[in-house]
C-alpha positions, 0 to 999 in steps of 0.5 A: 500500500502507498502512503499518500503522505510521502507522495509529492503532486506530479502536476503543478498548477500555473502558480506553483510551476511559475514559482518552480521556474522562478519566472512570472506566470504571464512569461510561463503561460507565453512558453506554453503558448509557444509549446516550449513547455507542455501542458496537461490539460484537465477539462478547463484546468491547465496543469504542469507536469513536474517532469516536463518542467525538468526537462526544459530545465536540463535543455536549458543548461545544454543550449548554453 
């Protein structure tokens, strides 16, 4: 059995994955937009995937 309380939300509403960027929500809504970064789409709800976040953060660092 899997304890919930250990478990860390896989998604991110725009707030949360702003902050995980560290960047404004406006700039992160722009980046989806764009489909830099991808979006989980819940009926009207758009969510981050913590993964892909990761990811666009990993290719950051190698464009340099």
């Amino acid at each position: 059995m899997i304890n919930n309380s250990t478990l860390s939300p896989r998604l991110m509403d725009s707030k949360s994955a702003s902050r995980y960027l560290a960047i404004s929500e406006r700039k992160l809504w722009e980046m989806s937009k764009s489909n830099i970064i991808p979006v989980v789409r819940l009926g009207r709800a758009v969510r981050y995937d913590i993964n892909d976040l990761n990811t666009f953060i990993r290719k950051a660092k190698e464009s340099r």
